[in-house]
Structures are given as structure tokens and as C-alpha cells.
C-alpha positions as CSV (number, residue, x, y, z in Angstrom):
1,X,12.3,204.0,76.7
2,X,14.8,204.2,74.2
3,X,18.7,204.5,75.1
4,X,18.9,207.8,73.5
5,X,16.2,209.6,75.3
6,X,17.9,208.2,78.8
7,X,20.9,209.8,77.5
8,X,19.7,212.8,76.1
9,X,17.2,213.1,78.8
10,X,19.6,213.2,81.9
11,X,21.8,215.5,80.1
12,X,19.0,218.4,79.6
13,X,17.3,218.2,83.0
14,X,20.9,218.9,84.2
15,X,21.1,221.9,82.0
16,X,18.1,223.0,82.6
17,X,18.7,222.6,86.7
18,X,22.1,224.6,85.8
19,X,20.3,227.2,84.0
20,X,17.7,228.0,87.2
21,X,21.3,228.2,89.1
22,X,23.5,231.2,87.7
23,X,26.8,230.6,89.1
24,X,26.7,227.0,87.6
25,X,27.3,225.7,84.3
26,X,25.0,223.7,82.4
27,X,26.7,220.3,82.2
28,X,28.6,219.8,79.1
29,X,27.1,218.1,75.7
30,X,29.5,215.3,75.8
31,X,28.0,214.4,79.3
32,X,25.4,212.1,76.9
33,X,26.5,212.2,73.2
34,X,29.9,210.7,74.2
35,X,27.2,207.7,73.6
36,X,25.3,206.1,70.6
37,X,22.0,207.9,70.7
38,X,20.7,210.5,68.0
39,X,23.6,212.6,67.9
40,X,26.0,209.6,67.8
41,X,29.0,209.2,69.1
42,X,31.7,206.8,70.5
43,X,30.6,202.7,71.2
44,X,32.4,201.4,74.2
45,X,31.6,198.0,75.6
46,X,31.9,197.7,79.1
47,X,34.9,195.3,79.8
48,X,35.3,191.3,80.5
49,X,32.8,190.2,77.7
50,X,31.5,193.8,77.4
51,X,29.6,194.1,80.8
52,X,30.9,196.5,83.6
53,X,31.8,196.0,86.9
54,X,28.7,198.5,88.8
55,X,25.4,198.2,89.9
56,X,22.4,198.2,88.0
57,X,22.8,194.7,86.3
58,X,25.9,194.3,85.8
59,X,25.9,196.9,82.9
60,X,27.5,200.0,85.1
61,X,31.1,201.4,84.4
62,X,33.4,201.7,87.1
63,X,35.8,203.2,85.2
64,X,37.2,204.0,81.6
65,X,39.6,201.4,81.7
66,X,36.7,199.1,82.4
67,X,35.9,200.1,78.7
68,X,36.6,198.6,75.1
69,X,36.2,201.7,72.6
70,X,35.1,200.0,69.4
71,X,34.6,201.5,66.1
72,X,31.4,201.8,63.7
73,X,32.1,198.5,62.7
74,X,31.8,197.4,66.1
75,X,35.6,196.0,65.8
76,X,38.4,197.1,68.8
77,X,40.2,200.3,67.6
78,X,43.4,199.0,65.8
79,X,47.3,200.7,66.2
80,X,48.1,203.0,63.9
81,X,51.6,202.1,63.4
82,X,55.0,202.9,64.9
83,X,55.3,206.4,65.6
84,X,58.5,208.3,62.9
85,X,59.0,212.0,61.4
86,X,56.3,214.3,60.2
87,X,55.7,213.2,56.5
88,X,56.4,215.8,53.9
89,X,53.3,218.1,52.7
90,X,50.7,215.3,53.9
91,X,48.1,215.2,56.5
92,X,46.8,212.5,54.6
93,X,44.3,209.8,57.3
94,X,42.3,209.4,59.9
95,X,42.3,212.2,62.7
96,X,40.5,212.8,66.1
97,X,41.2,214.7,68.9
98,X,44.4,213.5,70.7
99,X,42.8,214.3,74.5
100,X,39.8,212.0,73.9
101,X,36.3,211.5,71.6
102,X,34.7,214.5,73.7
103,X,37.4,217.0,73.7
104,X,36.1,217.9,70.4
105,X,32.7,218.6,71.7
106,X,33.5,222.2,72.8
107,X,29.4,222.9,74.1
108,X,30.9,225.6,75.8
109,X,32.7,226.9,73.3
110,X,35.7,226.6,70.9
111,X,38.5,225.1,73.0
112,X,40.7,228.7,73.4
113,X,37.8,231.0,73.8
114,X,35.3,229.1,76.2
115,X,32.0,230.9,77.1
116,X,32.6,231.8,80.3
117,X,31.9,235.6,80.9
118,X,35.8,236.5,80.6
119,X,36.9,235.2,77.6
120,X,34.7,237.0,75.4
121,X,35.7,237.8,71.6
122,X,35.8,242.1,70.7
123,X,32.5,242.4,69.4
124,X,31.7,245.7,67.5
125,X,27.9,247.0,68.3
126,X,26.7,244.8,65.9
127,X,28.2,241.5,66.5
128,X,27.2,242.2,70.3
129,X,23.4,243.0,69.4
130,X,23.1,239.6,66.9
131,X,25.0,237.5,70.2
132,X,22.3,238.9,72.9
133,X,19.7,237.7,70.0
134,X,20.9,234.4,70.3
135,X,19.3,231.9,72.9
136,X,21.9,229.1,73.2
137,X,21.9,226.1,75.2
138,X,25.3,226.2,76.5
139,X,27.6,228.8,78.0
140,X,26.9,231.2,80.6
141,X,24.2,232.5,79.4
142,X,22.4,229.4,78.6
143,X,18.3,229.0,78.4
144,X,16.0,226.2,79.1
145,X,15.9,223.6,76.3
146,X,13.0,224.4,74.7
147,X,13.8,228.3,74.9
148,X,16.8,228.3,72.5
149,X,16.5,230.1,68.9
150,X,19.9,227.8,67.6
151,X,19.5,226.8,63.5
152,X,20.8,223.4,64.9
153,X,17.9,222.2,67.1
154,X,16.5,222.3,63.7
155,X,19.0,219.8,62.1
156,X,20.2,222.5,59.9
157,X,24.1,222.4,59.2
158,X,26.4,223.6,61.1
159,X,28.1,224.6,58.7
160,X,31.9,226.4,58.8
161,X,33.4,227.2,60.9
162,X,31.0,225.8,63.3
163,X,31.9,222.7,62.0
164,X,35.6,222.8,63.6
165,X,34.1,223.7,67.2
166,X,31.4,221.6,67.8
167,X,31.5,217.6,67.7
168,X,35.1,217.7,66.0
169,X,35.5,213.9,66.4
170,X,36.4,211.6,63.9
171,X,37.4,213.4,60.8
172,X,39.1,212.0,57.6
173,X,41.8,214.1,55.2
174,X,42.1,212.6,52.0
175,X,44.5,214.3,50.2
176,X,44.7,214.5,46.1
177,X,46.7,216.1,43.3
178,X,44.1,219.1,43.2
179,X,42.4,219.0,46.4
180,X,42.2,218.2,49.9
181,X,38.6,216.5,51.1
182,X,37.7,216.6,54.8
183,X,35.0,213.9,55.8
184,X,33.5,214.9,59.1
185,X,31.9,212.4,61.5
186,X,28.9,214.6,63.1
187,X,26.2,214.7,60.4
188,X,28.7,213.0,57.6
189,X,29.3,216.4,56.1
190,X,31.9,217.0,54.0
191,X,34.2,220.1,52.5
192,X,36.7,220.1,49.7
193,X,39.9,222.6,50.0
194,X,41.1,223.5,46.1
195,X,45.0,223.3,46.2
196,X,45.4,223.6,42.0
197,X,46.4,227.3,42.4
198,X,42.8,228.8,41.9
199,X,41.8,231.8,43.4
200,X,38.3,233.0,45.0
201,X,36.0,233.4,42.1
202,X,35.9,237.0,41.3
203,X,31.8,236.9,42.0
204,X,30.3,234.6,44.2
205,X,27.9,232.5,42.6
206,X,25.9,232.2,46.2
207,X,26.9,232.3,49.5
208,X,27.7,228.4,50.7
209,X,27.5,226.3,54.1
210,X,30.6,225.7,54.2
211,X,32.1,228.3,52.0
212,X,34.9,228.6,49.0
213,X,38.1,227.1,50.2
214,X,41.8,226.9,48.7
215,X,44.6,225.5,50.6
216,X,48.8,225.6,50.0
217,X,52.1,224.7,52.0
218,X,53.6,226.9,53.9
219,X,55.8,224.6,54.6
220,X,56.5,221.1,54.6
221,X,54.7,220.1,58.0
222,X,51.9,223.1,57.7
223,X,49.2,223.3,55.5
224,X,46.9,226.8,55.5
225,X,43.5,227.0,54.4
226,X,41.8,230.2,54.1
227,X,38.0,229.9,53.2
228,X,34.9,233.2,52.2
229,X,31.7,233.0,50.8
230,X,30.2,231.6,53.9
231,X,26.4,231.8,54.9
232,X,25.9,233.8,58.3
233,X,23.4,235.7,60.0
234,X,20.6,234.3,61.5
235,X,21.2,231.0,59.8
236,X,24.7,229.9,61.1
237,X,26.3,230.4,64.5
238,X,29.6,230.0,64.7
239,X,29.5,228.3,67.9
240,X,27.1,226.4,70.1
241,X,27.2,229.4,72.5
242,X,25.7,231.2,70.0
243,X,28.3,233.6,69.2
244,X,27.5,235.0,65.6
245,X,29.2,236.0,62.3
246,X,28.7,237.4,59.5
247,X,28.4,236.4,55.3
248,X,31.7,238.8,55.6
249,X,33.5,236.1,57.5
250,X,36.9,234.7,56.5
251,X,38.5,232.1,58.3
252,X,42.2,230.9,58.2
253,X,42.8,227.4,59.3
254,X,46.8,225.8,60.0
255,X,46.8,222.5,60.0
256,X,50.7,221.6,61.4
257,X,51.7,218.3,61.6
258,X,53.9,217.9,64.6
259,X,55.2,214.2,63.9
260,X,53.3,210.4,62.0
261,X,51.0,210.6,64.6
262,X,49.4,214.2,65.6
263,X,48.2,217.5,64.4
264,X,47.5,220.8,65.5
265,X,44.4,222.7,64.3
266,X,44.9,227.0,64.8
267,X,41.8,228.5,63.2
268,X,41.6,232.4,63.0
269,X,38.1,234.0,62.1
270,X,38.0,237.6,60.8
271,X,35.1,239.4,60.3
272,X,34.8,243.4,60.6
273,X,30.8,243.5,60.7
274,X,30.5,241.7,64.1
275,X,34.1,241.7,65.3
276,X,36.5,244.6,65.8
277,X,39.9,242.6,65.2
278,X,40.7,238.9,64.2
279,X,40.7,236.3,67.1
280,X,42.1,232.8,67.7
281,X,39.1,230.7,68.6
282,X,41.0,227.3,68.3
283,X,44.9,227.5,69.1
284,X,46.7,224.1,68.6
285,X,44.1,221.9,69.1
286,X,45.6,218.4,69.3
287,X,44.5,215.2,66.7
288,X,46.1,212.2,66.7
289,X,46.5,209.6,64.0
290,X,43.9,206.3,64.0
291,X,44.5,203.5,61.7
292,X,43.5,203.7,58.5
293,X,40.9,201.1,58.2
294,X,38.8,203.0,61.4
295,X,35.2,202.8,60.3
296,X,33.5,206.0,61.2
297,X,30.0,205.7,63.4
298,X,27.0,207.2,61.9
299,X,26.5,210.8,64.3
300,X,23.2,212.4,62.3
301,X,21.0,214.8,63.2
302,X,17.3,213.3,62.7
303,X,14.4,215.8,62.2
304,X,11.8,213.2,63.6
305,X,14.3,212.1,66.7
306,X,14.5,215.8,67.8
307,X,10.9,215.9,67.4
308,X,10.3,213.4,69.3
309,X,13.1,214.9,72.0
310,X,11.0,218.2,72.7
311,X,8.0,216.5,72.7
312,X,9.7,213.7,75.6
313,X,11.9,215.7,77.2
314,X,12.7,219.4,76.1
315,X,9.0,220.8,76.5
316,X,8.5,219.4,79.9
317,X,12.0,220.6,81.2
318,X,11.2,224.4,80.3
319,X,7.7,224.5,81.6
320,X,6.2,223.4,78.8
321,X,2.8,221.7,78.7
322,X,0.9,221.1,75.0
């Protein structure tokens, strides 16, 4: 059996025993994909020549400080550097989140508006009739694996927002003259932010992804994006919980750098069809600074892997028999 399918195996048959429990939730995505498998994820080495100190033959973890995270290169994560002031109107480098690889996960939701049955968003009729459409695999109203309606399970793109509150992990700014380019580790997608002064073009020549976006300083440590012109509906959720949103969505994103060596992401989504007001999905959420020369790991969604997932594993978890 391959690795994956142990990993992404276990994880599901704990959702789905969480799912045939109410008051429990379904364990977390990062529970497996904190691993290499078909989703990616973080290489770690067990320690002392790269075997742990468990059972099982030698290859069991006792701890995370039995562990030696390496990077897609399969080289020891290097030091970024001494840490100093917050560099003038640059968030230049490589990010990821400053608690650890799977606090960017967020399966239950974006980090400051979990899915948990009290921290609901103010959905207007609408938004609440396309979120009870949704089947999602995580939150608390999460379904059996092979019962969920999510674009995703496809290996469609997350697309934006989404993009910010699931499998934020690695993610790389390069910042030019005219632009600002994000590179984004889960499914290597990428998004450019215009900063040469343009404005939203006056018609939309299609709805996108991952939208329209222009960026400027609002001051020498905070940069604001605003991005519209995203695709919505039934063919992007904005999170994996499967809250909706709209092609009327706009989304404001702050990124303020706090000193050299971390950022803090505030995202605010607006969008009067499914929502009544503006909310805060992601408040401060913490990236730190990796060395530059950090080699990304391949995180892809494969069409024949999740294929061969329901087939495996999915099907037969949610009383499926073909």
C-alpha cells in the first residue's frame, strides 16, 4: 500500500467515525497532509540518521523534536538571518505560517471564524440557502467522504480567497517595480497584484479564479490588496467548510509587516448577495520569514490519485460498494 493512502486513509475513517458522532469533530486535514502523500506537504526525517525512536521498526516518532524538517530539496531548513526592523514597503521572500506547517491548513475553517456552530458569518437568505447546499468534509456539519459536493474533490482550483484559508503553507512574495507575484505551495498556483496605479477595468473581460487584483502602501510596513472579478457560486467555496460566495465578492487583504522576520495576514470579504455586512475571516494571521534559497515541495492535486482515493478508501468509508 502506498504511503499516501496509509495517510490519507487513517485520516478519513476518523472523519467519517466523527461524522456518525455529532458532538465530535472530524479530525483535522493536517492530521495526514502534514505529510508527503497526494496533497503534499512538509518532509521530516525522523531524528539520529532519520529514524525515530518508537515502535514499529524503528520508524515511529516520539516526538517533534525527534524530527528534522527538510525542505523540497530534501536539505535541513536554513536560518534566515539575524532578526532587525521592518524593511520599508517590502514583504519581499519566503513566508509560512509562524505557528507551524499545519496552522495554515484551517480544515475547519479560516483561522478567526472556525466552523463550529457559534462563529457563524451573517448570511442573508441567500448565502444561507447556497451554505445548506454545500456537503463539506469538515466543520460541524461534515458528511461521509464520499457524500461531499466540494469543487475541490475534483482537483478544481481553489481559487481566491479560498486560497488564503486552506493549505496556506509555503508561499513566496516576489515583489517588482509594477507588481507583486504570490507563488503558493498547495497546487503551485500563482496570483499577480498590479501596483502601477491601474484601476479595475471598467468591464470585466470574464470572471477569473483568482480574480483582478491591485495593491498600494498604506504605509511603510502595510501593504493592502483589494481584489473583484472573482468566480463564485457553485464552482468556488470560499472555505473547506463550505461556506459560499458570490461572483459579487470583493475581498481586502493587509499584509503588515511587523519586523525582518514576520507578517500578519487580515483578510476582509464583502459580498452583499450571500452576506449581510463585511466580516474578518483571517485577523492577523502570523508568517514568518524562511531563507531565501527554501525549495518549495511539490503539494498537487492529482485527478487519477483522488481517483484512486474514493475507489480505496472514500467509497468504502461512506457505505459505498461498486
Amino acid at each position: 500500500m502506498k504511503r499516501w493512502h496509509q495517510i490519507v486513509a487513517a485520516m478519513f475513517v476518523a472523519a467519517a467515525s466523527a461524522c456518525a458522532q455529532p458532538e465530535q469533530q472530524p479530525a483535522p486535514a493536517g492530521v495526514g497532509e502534514a505529510q508527503t502523500g497526494p496533497a503534499g506537504g512538509e518532509q521530516a526525517q525522523g531524528g539520529r540518521g532519520g529514524r525515530g525512536q518508537g515502535g514499529g521498526g524503528g520508524r515511529g516518532v516520539v516526538s517533534t523534536a525527534d524530527l528534522t524538517v527538510l525542505d523540497g530539496w530534501g536539505r535541513p531548513l536554513a536560518d534566515p538571518g539575524a532578526q532587525g526592523p521592518v524593511p520599508a514597503r517590502n514583504i519581499a521572500g519566503m513566508w509560512e505560517p509562524a505557528d507551524g506547517p499545519g496552522a495554515g491548513i484551517q480544515a475547519n475553517g479560516p483561522s478567526s471564524m472556525p466552523s463550529d456552530g457559534k462563529s457563524e458569518p451573517p448570511y442573508t437568505p441567500a448565502g444561507k440557502a447556497a451554505y445548506d447546499s454545500h456537503q463539506a468534509l469538515y466543520g460541524y456539519r461534515a458528511v461521509l467522504p464520499s457524500m461531499s459536493n466540494d469543487p475541490r474533490d475534483k482537483c478544481d482550483p481553489l481559487g481566491f480567497p479560498r486560497a488564503n484559508f486552506y493549505q496556506l503553507r509555503h508561499t513566496k512574495f516576489i515583489q517588482l517595480p509594477d507588481q507583486v507575484v504570490i507563488l503558493y505551495q498547495f497546487d503551485k498556483r500563482y496570483r499577480i497584484i498590479w501596483t502601477d496605479g491601474r484601476d479595475f477595468p471598467k468591464e470585466l473581460p470574464d470572471f477569473r479564479w483568482y480574480g483582478y487584483s491591485v495593491g498600494r502602501w498604506a504605509d511603510d510596513a502595510t501593504f493592502v490588496v483589494n481584489t473583484m472579478g472573482l468566480i463564485g457560486r457553485e464552482r468556488v467555496w470560499l472555505d473547506e467548510t463550505g461556506r459560499p460566495m458570490s461572483e459579487d465578492m470583493t475581498v481586502e487583504e493587509r499584509f503588515h509587516r511587523v519586523n525582518s522576520h514576520r507578517m500578519e495576514i487580515t483578510v476582509t470579504v464583502t459580498d452583499p448577495k450571500f452576506y449581510s455586512r463585511p466580516w474578518v475571516p483571517m485577523d492577523k494571521f502570523p508568517m514568518k520569514l524562511q531563507a531565501n534559497d527554501y525549495d518549495i515541495i511539490e503539494m498537487l492535486c492529482v485527478p487519477s490519485d483522488m481517483e484512486s482515493y474514493h475507489r480505496d478508501f472514500a467509497d468504502p468509508a461512506s457505505g459505498i460498494i461498486k
